[in-house]
C-alpha positions as CSV (number, residue, x, y, z in Angstrom):
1,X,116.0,56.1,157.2
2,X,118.3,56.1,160.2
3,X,118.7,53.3,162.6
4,X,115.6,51.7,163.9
5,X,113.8,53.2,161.5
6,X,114.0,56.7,162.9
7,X,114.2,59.2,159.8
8,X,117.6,61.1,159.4
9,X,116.7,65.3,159.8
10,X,118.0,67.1,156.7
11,X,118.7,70.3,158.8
12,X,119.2,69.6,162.9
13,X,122.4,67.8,163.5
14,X,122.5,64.6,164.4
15,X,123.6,63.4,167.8
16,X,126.7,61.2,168.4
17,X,124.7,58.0,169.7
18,X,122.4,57.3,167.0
19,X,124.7,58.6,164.2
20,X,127.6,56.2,165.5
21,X,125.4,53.3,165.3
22,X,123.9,54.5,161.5
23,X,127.3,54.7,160.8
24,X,128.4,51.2,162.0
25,X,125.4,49.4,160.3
26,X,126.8,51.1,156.9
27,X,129.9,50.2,157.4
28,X,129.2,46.6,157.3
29,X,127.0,46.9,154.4
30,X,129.8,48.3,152.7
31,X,132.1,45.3,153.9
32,X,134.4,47.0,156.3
33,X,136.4,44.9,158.8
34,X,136.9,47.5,161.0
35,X,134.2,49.7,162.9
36,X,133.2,52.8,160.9
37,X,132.9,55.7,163.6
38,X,132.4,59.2,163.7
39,X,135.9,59.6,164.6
40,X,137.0,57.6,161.5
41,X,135.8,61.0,159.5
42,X,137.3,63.6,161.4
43,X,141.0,61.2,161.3
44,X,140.4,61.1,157.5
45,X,139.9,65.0,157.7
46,X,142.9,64.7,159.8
47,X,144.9,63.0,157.6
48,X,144.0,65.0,154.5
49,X,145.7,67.7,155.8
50,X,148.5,66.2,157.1
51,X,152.0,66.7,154.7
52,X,149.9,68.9,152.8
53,X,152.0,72.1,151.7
54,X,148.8,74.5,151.4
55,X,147.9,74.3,154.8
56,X,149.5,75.6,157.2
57,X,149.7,74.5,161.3
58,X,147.8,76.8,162.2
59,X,145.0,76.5,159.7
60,X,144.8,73.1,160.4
61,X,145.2,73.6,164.4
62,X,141.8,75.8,163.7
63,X,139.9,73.3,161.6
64,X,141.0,70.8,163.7
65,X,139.6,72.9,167.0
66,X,143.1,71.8,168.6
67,X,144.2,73.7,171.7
68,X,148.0,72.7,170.5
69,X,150.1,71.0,167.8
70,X,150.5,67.8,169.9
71,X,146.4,66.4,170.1
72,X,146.7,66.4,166.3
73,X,149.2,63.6,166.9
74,X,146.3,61.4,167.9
75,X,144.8,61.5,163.9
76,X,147.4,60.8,162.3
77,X,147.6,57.2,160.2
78,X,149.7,54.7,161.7
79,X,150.7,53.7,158.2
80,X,153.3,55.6,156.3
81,X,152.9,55.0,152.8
82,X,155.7,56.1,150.0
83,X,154.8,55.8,146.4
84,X,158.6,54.1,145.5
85,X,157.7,54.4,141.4
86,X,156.9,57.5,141.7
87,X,160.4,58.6,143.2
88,X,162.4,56.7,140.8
89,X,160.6,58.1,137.8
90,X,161.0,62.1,139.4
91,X,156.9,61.9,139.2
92,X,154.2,63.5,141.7
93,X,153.5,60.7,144.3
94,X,149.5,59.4,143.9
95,X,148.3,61.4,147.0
96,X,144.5,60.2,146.5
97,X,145.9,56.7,146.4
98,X,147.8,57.5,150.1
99,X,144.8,58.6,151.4
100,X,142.8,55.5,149.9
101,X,145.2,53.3,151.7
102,X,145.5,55.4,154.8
103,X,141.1,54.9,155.4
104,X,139.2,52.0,156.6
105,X,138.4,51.2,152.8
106,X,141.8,49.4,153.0
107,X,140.0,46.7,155.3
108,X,137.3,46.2,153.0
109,X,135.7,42.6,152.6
110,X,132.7,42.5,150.1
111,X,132.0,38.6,150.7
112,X,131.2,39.5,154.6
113,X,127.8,38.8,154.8
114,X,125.3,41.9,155.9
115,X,123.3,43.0,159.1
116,X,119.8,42.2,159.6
117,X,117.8,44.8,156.9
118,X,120.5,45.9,155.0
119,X,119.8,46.0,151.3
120,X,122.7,44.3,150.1
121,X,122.7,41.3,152.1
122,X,121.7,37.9,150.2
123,X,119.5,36.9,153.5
124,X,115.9,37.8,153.6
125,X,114.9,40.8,156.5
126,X,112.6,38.1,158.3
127,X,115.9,35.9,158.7
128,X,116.7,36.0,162.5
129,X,119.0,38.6,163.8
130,X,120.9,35.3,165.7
131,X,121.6,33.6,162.5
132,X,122.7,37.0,160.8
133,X,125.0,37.2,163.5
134,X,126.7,34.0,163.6
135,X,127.3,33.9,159.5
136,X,129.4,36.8,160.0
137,X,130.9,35.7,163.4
138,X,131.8,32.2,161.1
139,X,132.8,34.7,157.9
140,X,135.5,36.6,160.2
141,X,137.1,33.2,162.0
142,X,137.8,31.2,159.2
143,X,141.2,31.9,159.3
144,X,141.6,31.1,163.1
145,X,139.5,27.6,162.3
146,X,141.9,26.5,159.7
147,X,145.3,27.6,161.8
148,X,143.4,25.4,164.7
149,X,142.3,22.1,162.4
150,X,145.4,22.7,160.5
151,X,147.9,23.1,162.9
152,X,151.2,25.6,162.4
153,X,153.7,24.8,159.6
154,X,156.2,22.3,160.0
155,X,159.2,24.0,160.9
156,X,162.4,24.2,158.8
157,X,165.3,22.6,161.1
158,X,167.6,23.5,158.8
159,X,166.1,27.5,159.8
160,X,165.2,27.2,163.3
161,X,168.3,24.7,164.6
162,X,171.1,26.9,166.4
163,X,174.0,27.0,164.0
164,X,177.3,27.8,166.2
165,X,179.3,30.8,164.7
166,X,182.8,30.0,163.4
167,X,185.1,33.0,162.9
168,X,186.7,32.0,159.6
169,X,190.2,32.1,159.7
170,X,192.2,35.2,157.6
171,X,193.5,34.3,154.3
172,X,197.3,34.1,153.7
173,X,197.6,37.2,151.6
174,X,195.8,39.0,154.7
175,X,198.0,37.3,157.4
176,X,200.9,38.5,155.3
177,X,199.6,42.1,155.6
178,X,199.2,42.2,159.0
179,X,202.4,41.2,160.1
180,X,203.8,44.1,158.3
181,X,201.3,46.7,159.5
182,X,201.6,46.1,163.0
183,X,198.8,49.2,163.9
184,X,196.0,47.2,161.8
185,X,197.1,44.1,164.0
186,X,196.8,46.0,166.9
187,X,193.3,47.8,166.0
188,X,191.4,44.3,165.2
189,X,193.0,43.1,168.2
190,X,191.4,45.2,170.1
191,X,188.2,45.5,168.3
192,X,187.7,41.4,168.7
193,X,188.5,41.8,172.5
194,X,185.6,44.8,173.0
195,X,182.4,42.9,171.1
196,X,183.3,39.2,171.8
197,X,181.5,40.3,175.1
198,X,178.6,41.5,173.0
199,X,178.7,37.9,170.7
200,X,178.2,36.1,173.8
201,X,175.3,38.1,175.2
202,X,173.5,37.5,171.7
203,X,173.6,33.9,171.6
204,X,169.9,32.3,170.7
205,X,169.7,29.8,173.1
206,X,168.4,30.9,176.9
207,X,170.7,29.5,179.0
208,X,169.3,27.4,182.0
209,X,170.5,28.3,185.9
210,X,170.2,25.4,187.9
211,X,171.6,25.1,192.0
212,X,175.4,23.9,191.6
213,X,175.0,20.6,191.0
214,X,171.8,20.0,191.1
215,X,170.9,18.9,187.8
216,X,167.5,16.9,186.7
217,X,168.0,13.6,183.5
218,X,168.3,14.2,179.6
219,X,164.5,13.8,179.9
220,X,164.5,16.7,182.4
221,X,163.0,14.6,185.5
222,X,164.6,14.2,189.1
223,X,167.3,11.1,188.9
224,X,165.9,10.3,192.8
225,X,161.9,10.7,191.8
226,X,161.6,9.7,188.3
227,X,157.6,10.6,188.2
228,X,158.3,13.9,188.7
229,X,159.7,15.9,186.1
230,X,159.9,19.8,185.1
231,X,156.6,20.0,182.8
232,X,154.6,18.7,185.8
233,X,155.4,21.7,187.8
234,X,156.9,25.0,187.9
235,X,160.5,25.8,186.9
236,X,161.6,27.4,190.0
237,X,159.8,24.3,192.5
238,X,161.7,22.2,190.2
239,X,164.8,23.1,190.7
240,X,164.4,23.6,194.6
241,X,162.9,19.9,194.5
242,X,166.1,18.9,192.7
243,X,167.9,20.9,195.4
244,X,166.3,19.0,197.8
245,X,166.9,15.5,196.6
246,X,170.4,16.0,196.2
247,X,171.4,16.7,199.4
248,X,169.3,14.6,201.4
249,X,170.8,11.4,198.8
250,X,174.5,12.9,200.0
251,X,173.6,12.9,203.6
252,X,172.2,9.3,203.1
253,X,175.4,8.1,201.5
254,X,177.6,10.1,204.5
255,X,175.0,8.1,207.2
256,X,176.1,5.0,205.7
257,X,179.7,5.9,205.2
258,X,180.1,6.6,209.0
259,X,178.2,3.8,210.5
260,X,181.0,2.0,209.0
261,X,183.7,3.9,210.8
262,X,182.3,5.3,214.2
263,X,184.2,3.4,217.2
264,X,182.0,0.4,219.0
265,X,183.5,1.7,222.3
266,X,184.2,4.8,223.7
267,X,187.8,5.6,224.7
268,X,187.7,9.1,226.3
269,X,189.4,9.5,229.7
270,X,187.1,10.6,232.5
271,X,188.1,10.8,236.5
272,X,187.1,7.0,237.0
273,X,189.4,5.9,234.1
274,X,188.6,5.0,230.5
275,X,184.7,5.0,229.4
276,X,184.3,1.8,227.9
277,X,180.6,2.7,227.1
278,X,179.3,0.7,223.8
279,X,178.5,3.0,220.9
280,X,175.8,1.3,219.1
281,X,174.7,2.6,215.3
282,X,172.7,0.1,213.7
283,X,169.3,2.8,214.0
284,X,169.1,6.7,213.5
285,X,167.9,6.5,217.5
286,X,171.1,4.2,218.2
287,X,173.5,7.0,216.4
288,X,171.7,9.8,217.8
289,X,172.6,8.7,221.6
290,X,175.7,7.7,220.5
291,X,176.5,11.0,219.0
292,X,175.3,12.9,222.1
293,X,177.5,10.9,224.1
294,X,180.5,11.5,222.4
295,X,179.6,15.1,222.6
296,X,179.2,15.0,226.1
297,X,182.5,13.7,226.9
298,X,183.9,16.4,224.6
299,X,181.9,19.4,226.2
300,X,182.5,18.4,230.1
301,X,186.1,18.4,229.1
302,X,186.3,21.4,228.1
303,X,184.4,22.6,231.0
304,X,186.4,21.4,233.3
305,X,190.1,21.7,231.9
306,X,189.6,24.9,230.0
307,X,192.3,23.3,227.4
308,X,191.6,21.6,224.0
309,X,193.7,18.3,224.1
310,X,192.4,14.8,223.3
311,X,191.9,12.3,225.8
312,X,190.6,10.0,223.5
313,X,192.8,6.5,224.8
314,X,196.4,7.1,224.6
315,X,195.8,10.3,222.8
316,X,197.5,13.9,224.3
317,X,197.7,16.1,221.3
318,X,195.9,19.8,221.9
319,X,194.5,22.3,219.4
320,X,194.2,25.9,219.8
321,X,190.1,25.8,219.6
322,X,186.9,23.2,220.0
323,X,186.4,23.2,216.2
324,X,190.1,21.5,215.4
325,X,189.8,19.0,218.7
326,X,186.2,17.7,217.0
327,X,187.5,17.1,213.9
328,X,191.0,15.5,214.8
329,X,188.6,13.0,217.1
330,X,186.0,12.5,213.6
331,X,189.0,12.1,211.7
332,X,191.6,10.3,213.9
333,X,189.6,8.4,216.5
334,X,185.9,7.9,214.5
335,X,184.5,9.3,217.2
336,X,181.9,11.7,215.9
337,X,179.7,14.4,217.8
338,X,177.1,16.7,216.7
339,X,178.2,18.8,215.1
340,X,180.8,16.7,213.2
341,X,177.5,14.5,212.1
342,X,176.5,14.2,209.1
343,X,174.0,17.7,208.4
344,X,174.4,19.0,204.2
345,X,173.6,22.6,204.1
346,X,173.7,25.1,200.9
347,X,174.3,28.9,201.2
348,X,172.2,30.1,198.2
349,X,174.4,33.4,198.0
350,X,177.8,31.7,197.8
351,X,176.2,28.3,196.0
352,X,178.4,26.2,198.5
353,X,177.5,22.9,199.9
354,X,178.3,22.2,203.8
355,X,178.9,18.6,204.9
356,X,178.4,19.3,209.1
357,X,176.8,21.9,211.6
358,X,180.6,22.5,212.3
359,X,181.4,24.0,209.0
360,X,178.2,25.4,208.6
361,X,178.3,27.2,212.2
362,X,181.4,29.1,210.4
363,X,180.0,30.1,207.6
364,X,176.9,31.4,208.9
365,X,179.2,33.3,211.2
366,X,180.9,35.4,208.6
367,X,177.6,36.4,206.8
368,X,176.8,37.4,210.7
369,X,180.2,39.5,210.3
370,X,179.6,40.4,206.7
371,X,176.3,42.0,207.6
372,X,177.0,43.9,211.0
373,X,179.3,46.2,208.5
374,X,176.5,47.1,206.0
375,X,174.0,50.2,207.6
376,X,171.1,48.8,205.8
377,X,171.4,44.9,205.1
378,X,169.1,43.1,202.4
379,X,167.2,40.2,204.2
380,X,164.3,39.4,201.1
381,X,164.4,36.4,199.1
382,X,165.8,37.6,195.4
383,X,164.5,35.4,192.7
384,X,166.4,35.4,189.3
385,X,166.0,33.0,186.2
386,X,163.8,30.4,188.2
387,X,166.5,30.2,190.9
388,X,166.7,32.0,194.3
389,X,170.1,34.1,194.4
390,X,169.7,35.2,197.9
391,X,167.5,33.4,200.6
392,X,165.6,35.2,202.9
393,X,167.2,36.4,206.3
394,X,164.7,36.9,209.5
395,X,166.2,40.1,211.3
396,X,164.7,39.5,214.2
397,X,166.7,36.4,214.9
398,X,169.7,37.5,213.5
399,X,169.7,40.2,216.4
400,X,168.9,37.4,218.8
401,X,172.7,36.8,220.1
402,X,171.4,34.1,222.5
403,X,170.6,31.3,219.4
404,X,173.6,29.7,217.9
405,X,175.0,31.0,214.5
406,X,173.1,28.7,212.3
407,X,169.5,29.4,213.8
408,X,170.5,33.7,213.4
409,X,171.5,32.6,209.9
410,X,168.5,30.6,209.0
411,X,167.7,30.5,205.2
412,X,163.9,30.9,204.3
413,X,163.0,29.8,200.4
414,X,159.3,30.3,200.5
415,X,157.7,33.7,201.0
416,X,154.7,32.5,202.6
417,X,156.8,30.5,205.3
418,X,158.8,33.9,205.7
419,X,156.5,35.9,206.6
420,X,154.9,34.2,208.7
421,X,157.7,33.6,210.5
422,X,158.0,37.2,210.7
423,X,154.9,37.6,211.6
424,X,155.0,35.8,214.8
425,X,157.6,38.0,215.7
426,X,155.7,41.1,215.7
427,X,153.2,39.6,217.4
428,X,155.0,37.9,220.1
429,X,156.7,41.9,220.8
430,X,154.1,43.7,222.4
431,X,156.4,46.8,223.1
432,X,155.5,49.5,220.7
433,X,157.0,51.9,219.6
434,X,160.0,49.6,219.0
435,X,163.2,50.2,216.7
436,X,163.8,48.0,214.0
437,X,166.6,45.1,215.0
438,X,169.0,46.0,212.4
439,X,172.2,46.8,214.4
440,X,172.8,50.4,213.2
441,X,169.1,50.8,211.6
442,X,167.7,53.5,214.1
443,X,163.9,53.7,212.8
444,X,161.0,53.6,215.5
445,X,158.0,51.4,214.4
446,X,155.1,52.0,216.4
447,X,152.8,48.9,214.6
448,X,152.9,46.0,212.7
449,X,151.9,48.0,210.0
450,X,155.2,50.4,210.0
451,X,157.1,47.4,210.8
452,X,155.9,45.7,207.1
453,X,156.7,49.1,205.4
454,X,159.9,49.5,207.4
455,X,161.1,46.2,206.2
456,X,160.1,46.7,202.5
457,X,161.3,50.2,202.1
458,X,164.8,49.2,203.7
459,X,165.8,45.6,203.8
460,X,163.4,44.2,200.9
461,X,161.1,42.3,202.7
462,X,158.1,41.4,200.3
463,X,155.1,43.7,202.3
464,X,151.7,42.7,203.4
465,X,148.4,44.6,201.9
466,X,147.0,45.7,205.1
467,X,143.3,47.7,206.2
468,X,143.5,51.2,206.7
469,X,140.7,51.3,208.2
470,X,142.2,47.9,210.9
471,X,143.6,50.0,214.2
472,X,145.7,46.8,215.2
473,X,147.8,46.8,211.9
474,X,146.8,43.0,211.2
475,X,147.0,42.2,207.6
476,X,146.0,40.2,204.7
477,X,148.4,38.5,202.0
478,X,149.4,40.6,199.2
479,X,149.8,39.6,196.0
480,X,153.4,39.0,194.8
481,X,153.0,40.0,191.2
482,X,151.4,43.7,192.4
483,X,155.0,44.4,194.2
């Protein structure tokens, strides 16, 4: 009888559907682990021809009913089985044996409990299909419920602990050789130098990339927030949190450290004689005015002079730019401005820490110079080992010549917070077509839409998944891990 009791013809040929699932109900009364299919007959055809010497490719390409030699590819075991004793002895390899091993037969399990009416199976035909079900579900699992109650093996420390690699030193009847043969000397000399690059690429410990100096505890948790630690969080957050901590703990210590030597009085000359003006720094609103005034003084002598000397009490030394004449007065007088304050920065590219706007201001301007030369300059955030290499740059600020180097250079760590800063660009320019505001990039956009591909195509900005069928060009997030 075939399956549900349908009776098998003894001349018409049997369809695929109800002969796959006769087949699969005998395969599990025969105790097979793996599904026996229709195709599992014509492989074992397949693989009866295959290696043997009396038939030829195109014999079996014609049994086969192959179009070409490369769909027979498909049949072929993925075991390859060599009878070993059989080579050492000179005898004829056991081909019946190969083929044995190369069937589903190989998977057989004889204590796997039957389907519901087989013949062979210890539980009664009345049994519920349910319970039949779940004896062999429990037969098959057995292992995975004694790996889970169990647990894994305790490791061998001895097997899994890193073991540094010592190159033992050459004996004295070698050293003695060498010296004499001064072309083997020469040969290993050179040989060590080319693969010592290679045995440091192979070492078996990941190494970790953290921001310079940003490091967490030996218990791997921020030294500033000690409830916050690395397994509570993702690698790459962690280390921008530890970022974070560090360098608003330095510009805390550099607060303190110059409300201790800012001048009480100010001492620059005006028109009406010394300004004895009190410089108060007990609060951050007390240093803030007193920092602006100072400033003041500085910029309105520039102004009107056009000369960089220092007027600060008895003072008449000049300097050949602004930049010198702020810090001799942070540095001689402890009279601070703003941009001489306090501000910690880090260039992700470089990996440099910045201790005021001043310094800062000149870095940022020679990435501004750095990337005027380059036709088609990166601006994406570039994310490598749970660190970010390369901030993200906004192009449309960095063409923006009326903001101040810092704000054209401002770094962007989170993708979301980048693009929608970019976004509020393209919707704040209204003037389409437009050309993109790389210097020497000379593409016309004529949506938002081109201006997303535009900016992933050529400067690496992560793209937006936008509606075809949306005329504006508005779009929706897109998923990072589909770029």
């Amino acid at each position: 009888m075939g399956p549900r009791g349908r009776k098998v013809s003894e001349k018409q040929i049997t369809t695929d559907w109800p002969f796959r699932e006769y087949l699969r109900n005998l395969g599990v009364r025969a105790g097979y682990a793996a599904e026996l299919t229709p195709y599992a007959f014509r492989r074992g055809n397949g693989n009866m021809m295959d290696g043997n010497p009396t038939v030829t490719t195109a014999e079996r390409r014609q049994r086969m009913a192959h179009k070409n030699d490369d769909t027979f590819g498909a049949y072929i075991s993925r075991q390859s089985v060599v009878d070993a004793q059989a080579v050492m002895f000179e005898e004829p390899q056991e081909r019946a044996l190969f083929h044995q091993l190369r069937t589903v037969a190989a998977m057989q399990d004889f204590t796997a409990p039957g389907t519901a009416g087989s013949g062979t199976s210890a539980f009664s035909r009345r049994r519920d299909r349910g319970a039949l079900r779940q004896a062999r579900r429990e037969h098959f699992s057995d292992g995975m419920h004694q790996l889970e109650e169990e647990g894994l093996a305790a490791q061998n420390k001895v097997l899994t602990d890193f073991v540094p690699f010592e190159r033992p030193k050459p004996s004295p009847k070698a050293s003695a050789i060498v010296v004499i043969e001064i072309s083997r000397q020469s040969i290993a000399a050179m040989i060590l130098s080319r693969i010592q690059p290679f045995v440091d690429m192979a070492r078996p410990v990941r190494p970790v990339f953290r921001y310079s100096e940003a490091e967490p505890t030996k218990d791997k948790m921020c030294p500033s927030c000690p409830t916050l630690g690395e397994t509570k969080s993702t690698i790459l957050a962690f280390n921008l949190h530890l970022l974070e901590c560090l360098m608003k703990e330095r510009q805390r210590v550099m607060l303190e450290d110059l409300k201790l030597q800012f001048t009480r009085r100010c001492g620059s000359k005006t028109i009406f004689g010394v300004c004895n003006h009190e410089l108060p720094v007990h609060t951050q609103n007390e240093l803030d005015k007193s920092l602006k005034h100072v400033s003041a003084h500085v910029n309105n002598l520039v102004a009107i002079s056009g000369t960089f000397s220092c007027t600060w009490s008895s003072c008449t030394e000049g300097f050949r730019d602004l930049d010198s004449l702020r810090k001799h007065m942070h540095h001689r007088h402890g009279a601070t401005t703003l941009e001489m304050a306090p501000m910690i920065s880090y260039c992700f590219e470089h990996r440099i820490y910045f201790r005021n706007l001043q310094d800062w201001r000149g870095h940022c301007l020679e990435h501004i110079e750095t990337m005027k030369h380059n036709p088609s300059p990166f601006f994406g955030i570039i994310y490598r080992h749970q660190v970010i290499a390369c901030a993200g740059i906004c192009p449309y600020c960095l063409a923006d010549e009326s903001l101040g180097a810092e704000d054209r250079c401002q770094q962007y760590s989170s993708t979301r917070l980048f693009r929608s800063h970019l976004e509020r660009h393209m919707m704040t320019s209204q003037d389409y077509p437009t050309k993109c505001p790389c210097t020497d990039c000379k593409q016309e956009l004529h949506n938002r839409n081109a201006c997303w591909t535009h900016l992933w195509d050529a400067h690496g900005v992560t793209i937006k998944r936008f509606d075809p069928d949306n005329s504006d060009g508005s779009a929706e997030e897109a998923d990072e891990s589909s770029l």
